[in-house]
N, CA, C and O atoms as CSV, one atom per row, in Angstrom:
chain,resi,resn,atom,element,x,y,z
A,1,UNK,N,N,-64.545,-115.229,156.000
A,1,UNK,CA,C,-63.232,-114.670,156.168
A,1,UNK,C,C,-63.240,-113.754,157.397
A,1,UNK,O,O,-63.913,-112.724,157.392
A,2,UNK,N,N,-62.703,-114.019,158.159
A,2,UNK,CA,C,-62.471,-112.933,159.292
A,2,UNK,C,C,-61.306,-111.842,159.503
A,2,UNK,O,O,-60.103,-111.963,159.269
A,3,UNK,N,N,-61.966,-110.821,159.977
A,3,UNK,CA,C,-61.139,-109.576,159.913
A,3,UNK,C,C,-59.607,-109.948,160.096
A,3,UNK,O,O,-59.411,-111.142,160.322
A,4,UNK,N,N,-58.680,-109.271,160.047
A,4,UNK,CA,C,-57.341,-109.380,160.848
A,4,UNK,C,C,-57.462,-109.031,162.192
A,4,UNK,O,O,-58.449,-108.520,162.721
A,5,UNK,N,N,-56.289,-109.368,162.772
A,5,UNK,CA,C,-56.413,-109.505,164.350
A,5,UNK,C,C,-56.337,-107.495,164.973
A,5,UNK,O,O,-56.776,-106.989,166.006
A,6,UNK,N,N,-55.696,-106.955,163.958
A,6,UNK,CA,C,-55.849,-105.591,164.047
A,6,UNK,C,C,-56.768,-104.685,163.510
A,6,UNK,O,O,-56.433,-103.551,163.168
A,7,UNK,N,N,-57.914,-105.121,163.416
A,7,UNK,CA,C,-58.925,-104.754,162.618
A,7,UNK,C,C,-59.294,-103.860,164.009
A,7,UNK,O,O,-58.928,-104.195,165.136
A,8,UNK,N,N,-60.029,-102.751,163.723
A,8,UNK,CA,C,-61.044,-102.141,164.659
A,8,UNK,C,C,-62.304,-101.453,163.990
A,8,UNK,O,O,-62.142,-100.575,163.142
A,9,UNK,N,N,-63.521,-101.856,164.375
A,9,UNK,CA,C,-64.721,-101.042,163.589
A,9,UNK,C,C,-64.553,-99.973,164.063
A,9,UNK,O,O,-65.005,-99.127,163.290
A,10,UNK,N,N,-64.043,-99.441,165.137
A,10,UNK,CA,C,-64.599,-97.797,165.523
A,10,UNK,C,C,-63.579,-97.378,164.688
A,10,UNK,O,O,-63.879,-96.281,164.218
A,11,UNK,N,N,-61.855,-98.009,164.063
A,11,UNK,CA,C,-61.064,-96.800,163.174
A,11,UNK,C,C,-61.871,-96.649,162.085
A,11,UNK,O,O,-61.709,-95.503,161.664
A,12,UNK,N,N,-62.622,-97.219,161.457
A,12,UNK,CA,C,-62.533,-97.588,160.219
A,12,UNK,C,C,-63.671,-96.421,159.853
A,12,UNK,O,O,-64.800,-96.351,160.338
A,13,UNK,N,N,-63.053,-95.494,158.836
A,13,UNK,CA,C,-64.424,-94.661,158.965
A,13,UNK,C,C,-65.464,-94.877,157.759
A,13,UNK,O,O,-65.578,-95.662,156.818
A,14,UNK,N,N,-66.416,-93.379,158.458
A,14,UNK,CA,C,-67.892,-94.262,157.649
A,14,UNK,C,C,-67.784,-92.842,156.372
A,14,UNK,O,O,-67.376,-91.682,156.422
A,15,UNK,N,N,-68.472,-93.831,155.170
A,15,UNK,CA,C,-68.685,-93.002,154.288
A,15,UNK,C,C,-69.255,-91.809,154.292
A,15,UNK,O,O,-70.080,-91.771,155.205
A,16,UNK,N,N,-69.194,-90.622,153.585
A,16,UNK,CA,C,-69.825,-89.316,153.843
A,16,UNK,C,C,-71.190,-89.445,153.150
A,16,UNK,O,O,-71.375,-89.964,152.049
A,17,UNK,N,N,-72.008,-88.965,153.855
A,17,UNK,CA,C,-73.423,-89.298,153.413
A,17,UNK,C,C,-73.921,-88.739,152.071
A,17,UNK,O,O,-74.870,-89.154,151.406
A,18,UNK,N,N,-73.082,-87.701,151.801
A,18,UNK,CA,C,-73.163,-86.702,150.475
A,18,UNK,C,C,-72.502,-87.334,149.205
A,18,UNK,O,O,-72.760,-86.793,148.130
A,19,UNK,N,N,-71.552,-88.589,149.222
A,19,UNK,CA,C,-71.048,-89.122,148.597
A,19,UNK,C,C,-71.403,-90.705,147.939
A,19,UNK,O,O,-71.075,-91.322,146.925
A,20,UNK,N,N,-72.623,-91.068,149.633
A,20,UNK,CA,C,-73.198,-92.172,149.442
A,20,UNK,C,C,-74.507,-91.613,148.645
A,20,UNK,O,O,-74.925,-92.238,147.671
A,21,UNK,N,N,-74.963,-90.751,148.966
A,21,UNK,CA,C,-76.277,-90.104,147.926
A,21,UNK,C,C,-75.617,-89.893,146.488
A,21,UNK,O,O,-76.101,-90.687,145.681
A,22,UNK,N,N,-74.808,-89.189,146.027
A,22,UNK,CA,C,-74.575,-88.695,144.826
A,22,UNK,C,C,-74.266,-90.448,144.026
A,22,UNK,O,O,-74.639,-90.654,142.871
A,23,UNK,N,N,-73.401,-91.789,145.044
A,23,UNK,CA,C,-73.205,-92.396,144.080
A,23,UNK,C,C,-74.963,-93.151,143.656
A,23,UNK,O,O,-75.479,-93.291,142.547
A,24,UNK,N,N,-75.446,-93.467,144.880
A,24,UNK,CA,C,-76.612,-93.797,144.694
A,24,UNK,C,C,-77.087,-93.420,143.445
A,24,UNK,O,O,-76.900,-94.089,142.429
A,25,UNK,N,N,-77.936,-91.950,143.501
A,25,UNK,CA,C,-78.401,-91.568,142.227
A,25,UNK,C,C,-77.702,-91.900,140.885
A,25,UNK,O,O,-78.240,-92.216,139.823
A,26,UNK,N,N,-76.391,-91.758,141.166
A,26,UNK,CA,C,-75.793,-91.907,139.515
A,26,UNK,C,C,-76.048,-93.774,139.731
A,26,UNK,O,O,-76.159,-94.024,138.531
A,27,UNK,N,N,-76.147,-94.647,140.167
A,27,UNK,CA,C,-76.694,-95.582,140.173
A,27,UNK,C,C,-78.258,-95.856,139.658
A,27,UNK,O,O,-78.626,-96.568,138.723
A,28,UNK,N,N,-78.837,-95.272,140.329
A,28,UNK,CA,C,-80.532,-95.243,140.005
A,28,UNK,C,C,-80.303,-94.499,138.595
A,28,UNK,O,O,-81.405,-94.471,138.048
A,29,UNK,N,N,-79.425,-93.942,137.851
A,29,UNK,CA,C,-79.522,-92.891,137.263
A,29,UNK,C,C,-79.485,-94.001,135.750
A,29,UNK,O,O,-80.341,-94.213,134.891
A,30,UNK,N,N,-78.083,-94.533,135.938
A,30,UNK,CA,C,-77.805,-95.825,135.001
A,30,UNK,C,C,-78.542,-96.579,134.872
A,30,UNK,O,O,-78.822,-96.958,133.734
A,31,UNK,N,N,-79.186,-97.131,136.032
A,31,UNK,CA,C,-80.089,-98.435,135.652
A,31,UNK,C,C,-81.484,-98.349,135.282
A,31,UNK,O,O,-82.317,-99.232,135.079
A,32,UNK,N,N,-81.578,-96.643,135.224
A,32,UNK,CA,C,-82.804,-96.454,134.644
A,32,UNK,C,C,-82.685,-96.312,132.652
A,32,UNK,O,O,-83.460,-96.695,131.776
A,33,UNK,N,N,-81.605,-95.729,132.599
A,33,UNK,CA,C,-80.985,-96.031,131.180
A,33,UNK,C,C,-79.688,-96.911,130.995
A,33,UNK,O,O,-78.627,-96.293,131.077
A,34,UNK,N,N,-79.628,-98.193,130.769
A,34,UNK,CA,C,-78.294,-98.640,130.892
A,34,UNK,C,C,-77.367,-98.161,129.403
A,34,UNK,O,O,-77.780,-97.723,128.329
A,35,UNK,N,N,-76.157,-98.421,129.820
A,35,UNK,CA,C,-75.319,-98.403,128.744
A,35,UNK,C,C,-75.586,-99.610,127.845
A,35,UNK,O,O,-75.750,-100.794,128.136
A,36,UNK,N,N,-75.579,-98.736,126.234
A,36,UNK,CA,C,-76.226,-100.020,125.380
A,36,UNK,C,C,-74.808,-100.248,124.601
A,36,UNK,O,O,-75.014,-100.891,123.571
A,37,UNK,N,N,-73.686,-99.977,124.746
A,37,UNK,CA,C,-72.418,-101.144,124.442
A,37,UNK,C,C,-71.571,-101.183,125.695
A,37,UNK,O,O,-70.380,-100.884,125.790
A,38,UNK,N,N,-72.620,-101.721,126.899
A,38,UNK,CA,C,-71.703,-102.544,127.874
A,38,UNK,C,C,-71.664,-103.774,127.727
A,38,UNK,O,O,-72.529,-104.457,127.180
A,39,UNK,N,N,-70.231,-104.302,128.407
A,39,UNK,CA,C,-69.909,-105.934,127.587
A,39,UNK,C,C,-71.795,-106.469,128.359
A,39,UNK,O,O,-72.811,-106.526,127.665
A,40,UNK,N,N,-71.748,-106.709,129.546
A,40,UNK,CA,C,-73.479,-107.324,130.113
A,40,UNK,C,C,-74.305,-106.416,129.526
A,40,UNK,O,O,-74.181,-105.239,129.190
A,41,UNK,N,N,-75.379,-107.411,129.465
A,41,UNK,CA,C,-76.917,-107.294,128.781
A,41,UNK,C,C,-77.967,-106.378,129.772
A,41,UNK,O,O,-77.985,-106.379,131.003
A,42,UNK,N,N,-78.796,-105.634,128.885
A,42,UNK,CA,C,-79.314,-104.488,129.825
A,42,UNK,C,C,-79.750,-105.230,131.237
A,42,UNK,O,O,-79.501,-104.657,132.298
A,43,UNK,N,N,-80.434,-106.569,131.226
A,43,UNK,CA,C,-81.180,-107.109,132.402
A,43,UNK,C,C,-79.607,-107.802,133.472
A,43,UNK,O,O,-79.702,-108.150,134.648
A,44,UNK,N,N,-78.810,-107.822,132.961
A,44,UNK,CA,C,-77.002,-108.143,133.901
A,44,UNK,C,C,-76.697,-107.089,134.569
A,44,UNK,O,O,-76.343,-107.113,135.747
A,45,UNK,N,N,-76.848,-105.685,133.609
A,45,UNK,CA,C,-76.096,-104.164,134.368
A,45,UNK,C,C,-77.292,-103.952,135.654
A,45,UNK,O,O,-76.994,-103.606,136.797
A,46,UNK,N,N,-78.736,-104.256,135.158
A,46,UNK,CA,C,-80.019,-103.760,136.229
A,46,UNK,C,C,-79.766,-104.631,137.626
A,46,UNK,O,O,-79.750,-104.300,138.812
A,47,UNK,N,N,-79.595,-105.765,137.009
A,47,UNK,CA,C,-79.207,-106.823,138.333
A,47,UNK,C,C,-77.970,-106.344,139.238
A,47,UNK,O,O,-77.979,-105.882,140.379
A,48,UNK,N,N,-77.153,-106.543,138.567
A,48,UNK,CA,C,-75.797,-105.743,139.258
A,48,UNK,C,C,-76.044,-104.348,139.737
A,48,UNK,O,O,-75.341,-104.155,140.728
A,49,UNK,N,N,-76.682,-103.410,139.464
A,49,UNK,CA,C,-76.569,-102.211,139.964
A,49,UNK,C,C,-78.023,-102.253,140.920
A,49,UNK,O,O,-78.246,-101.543,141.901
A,50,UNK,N,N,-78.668,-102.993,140.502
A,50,UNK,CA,C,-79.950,-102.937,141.877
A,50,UNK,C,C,-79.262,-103.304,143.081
A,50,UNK,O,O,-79.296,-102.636,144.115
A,51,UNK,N,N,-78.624,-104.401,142.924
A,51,UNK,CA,C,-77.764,-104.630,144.079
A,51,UNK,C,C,-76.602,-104.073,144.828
A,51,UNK,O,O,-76.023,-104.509,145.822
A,52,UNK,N,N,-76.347,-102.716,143.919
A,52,UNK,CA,C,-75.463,-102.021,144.676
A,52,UNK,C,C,-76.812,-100.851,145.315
A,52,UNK,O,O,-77.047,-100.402,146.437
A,53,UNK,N,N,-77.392,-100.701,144.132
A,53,UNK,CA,C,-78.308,-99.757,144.995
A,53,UNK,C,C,-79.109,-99.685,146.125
A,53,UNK,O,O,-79.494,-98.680,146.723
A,54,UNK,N,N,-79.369,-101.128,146.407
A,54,UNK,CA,C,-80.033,-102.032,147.683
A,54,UNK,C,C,-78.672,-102.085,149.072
A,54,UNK,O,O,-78.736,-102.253,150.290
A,55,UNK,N,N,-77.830,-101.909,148.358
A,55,UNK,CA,C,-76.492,-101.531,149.459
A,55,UNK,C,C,-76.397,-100.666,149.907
A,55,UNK,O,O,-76.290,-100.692,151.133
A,56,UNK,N,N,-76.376,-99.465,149.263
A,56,UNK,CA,C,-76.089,-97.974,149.745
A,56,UNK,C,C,-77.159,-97.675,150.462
A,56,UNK,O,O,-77.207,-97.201,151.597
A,57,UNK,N,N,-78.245,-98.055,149.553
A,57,UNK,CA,C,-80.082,-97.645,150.666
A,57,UNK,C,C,-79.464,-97.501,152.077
A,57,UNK,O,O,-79.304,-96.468,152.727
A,58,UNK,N,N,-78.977,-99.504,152.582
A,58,UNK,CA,C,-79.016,-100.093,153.379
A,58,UNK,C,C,-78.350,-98.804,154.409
A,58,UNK,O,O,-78.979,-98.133,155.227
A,59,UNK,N,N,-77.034,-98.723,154.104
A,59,UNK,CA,C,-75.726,-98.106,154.754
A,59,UNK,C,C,-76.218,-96.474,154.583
A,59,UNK,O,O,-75.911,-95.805,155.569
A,60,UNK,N,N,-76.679,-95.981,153.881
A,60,UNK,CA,C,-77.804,-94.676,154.298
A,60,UNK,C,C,-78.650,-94.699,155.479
A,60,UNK,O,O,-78.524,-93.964,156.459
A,61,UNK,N,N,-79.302,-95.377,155.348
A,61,UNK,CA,C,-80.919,-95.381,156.591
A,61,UNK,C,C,-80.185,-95.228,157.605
A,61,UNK,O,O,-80.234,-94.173,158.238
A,62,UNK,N,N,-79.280,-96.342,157.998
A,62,UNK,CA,C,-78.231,-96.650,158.699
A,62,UNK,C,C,-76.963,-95.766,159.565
A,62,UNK,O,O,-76.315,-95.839,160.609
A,63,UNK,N,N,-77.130,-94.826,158.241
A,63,UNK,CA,C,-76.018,-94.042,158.913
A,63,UNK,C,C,-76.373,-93.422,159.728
A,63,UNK,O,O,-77.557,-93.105,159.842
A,64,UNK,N,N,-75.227,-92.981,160.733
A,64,UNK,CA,C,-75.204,-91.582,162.123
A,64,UNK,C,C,-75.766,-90.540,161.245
A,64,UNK,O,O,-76.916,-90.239,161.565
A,65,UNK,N,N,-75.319,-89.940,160.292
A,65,UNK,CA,C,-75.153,-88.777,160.743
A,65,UNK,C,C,-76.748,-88.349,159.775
A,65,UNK,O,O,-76.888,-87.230,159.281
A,66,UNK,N,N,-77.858,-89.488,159.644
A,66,UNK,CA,C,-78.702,-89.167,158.861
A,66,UNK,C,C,-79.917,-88.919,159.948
A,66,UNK,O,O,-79.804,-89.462,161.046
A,67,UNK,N,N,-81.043,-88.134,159.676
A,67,UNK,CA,C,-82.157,-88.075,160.804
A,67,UNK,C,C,-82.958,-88.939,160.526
A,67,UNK,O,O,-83.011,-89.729,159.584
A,68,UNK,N,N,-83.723,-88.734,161.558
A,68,UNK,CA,C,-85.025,-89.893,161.602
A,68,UNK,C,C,-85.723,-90.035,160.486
A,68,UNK,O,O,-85.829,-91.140,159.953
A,69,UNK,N,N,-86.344,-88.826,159.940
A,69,UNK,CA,C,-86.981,-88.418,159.078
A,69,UNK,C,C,-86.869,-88.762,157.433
A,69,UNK,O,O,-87.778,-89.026,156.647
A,70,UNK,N,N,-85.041,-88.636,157.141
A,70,UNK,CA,C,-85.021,-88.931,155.866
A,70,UNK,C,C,-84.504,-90.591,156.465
A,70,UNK,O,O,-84.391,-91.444,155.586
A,71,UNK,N,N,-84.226,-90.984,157.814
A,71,UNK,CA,C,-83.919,-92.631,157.739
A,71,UNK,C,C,-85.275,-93.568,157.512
A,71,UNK,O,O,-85.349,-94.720,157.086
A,72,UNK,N,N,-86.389,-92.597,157.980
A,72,UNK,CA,C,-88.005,-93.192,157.664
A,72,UNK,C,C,-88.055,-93.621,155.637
A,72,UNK,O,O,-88.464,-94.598,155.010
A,73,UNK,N,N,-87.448,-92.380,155.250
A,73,UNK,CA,C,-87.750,-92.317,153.352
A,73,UNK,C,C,-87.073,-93.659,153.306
A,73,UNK,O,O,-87.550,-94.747,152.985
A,74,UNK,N,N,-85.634,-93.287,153.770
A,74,UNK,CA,C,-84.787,-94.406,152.857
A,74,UNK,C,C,-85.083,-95.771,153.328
A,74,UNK,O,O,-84.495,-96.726,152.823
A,75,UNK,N,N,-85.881,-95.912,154.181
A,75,UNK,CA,C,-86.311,-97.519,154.544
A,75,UNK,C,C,-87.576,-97.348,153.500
A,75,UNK,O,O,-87.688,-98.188,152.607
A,76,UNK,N,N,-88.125,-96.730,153.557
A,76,UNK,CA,C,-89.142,-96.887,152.454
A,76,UNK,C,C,-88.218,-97.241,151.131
A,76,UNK,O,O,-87.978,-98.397,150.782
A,77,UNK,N,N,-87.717,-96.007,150.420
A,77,UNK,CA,C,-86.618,-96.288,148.979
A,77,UNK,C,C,-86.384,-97.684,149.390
A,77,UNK,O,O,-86.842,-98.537,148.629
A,78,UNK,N,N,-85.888,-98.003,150.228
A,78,UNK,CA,C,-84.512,-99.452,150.418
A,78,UNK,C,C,-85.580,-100.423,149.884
A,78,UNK,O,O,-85.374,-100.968,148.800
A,79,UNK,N,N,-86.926,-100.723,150.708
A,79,UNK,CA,C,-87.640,-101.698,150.666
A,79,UNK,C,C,-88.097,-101.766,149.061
A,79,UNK,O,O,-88.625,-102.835,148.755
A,80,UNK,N,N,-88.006,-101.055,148.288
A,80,UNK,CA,C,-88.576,-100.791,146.811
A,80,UNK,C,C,-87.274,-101.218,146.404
A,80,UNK,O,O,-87.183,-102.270,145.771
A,81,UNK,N,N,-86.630,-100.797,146.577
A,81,UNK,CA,C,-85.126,-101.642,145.515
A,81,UNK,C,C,-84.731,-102.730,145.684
A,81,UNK,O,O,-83.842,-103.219,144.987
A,82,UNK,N,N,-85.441,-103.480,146.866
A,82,UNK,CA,C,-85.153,-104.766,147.689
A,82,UNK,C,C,-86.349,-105.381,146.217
A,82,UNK,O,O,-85.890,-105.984,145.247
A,83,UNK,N,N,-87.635,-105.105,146.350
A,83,UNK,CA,C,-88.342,-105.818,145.664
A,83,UNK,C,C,-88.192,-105.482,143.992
A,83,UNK,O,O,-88.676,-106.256,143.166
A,84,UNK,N,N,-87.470,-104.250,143.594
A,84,UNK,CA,C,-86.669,-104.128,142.426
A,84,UNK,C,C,-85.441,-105.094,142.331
A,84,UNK,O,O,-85.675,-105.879,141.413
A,85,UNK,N,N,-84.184,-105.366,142.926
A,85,UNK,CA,C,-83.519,-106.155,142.539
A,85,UNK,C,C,-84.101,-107.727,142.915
A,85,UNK,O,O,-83.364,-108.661,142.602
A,86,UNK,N,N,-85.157,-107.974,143.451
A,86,UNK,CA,C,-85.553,-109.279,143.541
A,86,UNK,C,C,-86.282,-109.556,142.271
A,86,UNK,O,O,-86.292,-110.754,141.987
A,87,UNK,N,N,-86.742,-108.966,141.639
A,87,UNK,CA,C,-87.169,-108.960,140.364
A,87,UNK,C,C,-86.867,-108.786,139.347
A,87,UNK,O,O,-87.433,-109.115,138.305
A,88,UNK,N,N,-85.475,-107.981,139.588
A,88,UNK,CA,C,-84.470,-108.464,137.939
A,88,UNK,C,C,-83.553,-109.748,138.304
A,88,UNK,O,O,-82.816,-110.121,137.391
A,89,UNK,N,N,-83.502,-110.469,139.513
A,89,UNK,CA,C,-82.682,-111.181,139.676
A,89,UNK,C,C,-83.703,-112.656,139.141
A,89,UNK,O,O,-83.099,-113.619,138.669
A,90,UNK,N,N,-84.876,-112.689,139.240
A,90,UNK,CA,C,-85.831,-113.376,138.693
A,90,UNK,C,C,-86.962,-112.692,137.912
A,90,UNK,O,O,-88.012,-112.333,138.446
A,91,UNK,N,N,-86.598,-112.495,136.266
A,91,UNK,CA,C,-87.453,-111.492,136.062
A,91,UNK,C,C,-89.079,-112.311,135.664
A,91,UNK,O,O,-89.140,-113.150,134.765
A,92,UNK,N,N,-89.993,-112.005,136.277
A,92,UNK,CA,C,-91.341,-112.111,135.984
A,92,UNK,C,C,-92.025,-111.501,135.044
A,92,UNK,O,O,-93.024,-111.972,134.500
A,93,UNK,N,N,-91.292,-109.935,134.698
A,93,UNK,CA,C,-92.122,-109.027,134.157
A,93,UNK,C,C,-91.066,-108.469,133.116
A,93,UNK,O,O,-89.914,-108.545,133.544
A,94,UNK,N,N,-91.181,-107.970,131.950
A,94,UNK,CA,C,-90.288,-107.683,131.098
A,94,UNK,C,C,-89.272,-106.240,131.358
A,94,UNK,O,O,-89.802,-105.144,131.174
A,95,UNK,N,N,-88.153,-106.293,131.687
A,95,UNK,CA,C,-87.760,-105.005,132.290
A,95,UNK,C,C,-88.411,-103.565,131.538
A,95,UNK,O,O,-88.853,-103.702,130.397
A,96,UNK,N,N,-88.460,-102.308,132.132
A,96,UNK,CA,C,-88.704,-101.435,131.197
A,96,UNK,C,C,-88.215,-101.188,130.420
A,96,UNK,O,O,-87.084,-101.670,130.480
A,97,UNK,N,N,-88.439,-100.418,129.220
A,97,UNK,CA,C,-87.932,-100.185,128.077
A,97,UNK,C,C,-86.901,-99.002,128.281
A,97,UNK,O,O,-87.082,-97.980,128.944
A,98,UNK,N,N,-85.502,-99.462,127.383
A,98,UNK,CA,C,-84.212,-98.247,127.708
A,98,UNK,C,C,-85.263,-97.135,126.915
A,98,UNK,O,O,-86.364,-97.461,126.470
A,99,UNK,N,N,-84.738,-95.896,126.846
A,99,UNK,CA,C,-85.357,-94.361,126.229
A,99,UNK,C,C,-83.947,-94.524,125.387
A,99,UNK,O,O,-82.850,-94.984,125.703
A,100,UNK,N,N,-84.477,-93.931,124.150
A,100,UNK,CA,C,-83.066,-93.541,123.342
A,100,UNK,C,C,-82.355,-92.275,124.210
A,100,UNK,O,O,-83.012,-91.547,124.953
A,101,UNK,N,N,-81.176,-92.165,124.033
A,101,UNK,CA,C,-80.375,-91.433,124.859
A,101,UNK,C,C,-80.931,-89.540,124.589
A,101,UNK,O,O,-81.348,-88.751,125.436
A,102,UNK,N,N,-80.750,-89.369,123.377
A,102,UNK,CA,C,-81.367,-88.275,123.027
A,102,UNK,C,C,-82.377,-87.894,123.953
A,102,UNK,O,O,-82.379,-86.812,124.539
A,103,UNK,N,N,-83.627,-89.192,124.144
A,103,UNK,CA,C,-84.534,-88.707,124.830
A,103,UNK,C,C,-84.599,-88.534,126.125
A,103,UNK,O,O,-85.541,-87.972,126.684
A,104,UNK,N,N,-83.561,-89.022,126.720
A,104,UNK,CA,C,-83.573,-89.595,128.048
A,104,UNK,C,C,-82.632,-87.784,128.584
A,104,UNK,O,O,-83.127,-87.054,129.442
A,105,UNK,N,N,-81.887,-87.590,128.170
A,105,UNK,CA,C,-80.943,-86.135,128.034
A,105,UNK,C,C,-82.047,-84.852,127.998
A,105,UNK,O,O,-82.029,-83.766,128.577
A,106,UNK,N,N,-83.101,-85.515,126.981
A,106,UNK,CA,C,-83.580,-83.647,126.916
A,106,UNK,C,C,-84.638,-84.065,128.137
A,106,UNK,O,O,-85.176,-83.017,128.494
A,107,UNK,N,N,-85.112,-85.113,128.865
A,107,UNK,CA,C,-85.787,-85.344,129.789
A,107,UNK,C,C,-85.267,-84.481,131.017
A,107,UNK,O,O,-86.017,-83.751,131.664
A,108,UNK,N,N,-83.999,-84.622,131.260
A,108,UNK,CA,C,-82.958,-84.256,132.238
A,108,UNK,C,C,-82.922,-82.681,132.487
A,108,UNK,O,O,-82.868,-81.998,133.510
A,109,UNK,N,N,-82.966,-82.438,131.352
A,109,UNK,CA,C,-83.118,-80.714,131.064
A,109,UNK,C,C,-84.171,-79.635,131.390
A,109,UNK,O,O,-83.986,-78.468,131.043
């Protein structure tokens, strides 16, 4: 599908980096405990959200307004969620086990 004829990449602005981190984590955050009455099955939500999380990595490292330094981490992170969602998308290995919520909460604390 190609843009419209009035499309411009330089209007179009870029996400705030503080907003692409916070969703990230609450991403990594879920798929480390998924929701256990979502309509998809814990190994559907991991697949689906590795792959958003393999997105944001991407468009992090990526971004202007990030330094060298944390763009070095997040190519590291990125490349680990690359071989994380390649592996719930074909699972080889049995995903980890959810934590009951209780436990997963006073972990947090």
């Amino acid at each position: 599908m190609a843009p419209p004829d009035n499309f411009d990449d330089d209007a179009s602005p870029l996400p705030c980096v503080g907003g692409l981190v916070a969703g990230t984590l609450a991403l990594m955050t879920t798929w480390a405990a998924p929701h256990p009455n979502a309509a998809a099955d814990v190994a559907q939500q991991r697949d689906l959200l590795a792959r958003k999380i393999v997105s944001n990595l991407f468009f992090l490292q990526n971004h202007p307004a990030v330094g060298a330094p944390l763009q070095q981490v997040l190519r590291n992170v990125h490349a680990r969620w690359v071989s994380i969602q390649q592996q719930s998308a074909h699972p080889a290995v049995p995903p980890a086990p959810t934590p009951p919520a209780a436990h997963a909460a006073a972990r947090l604390h």
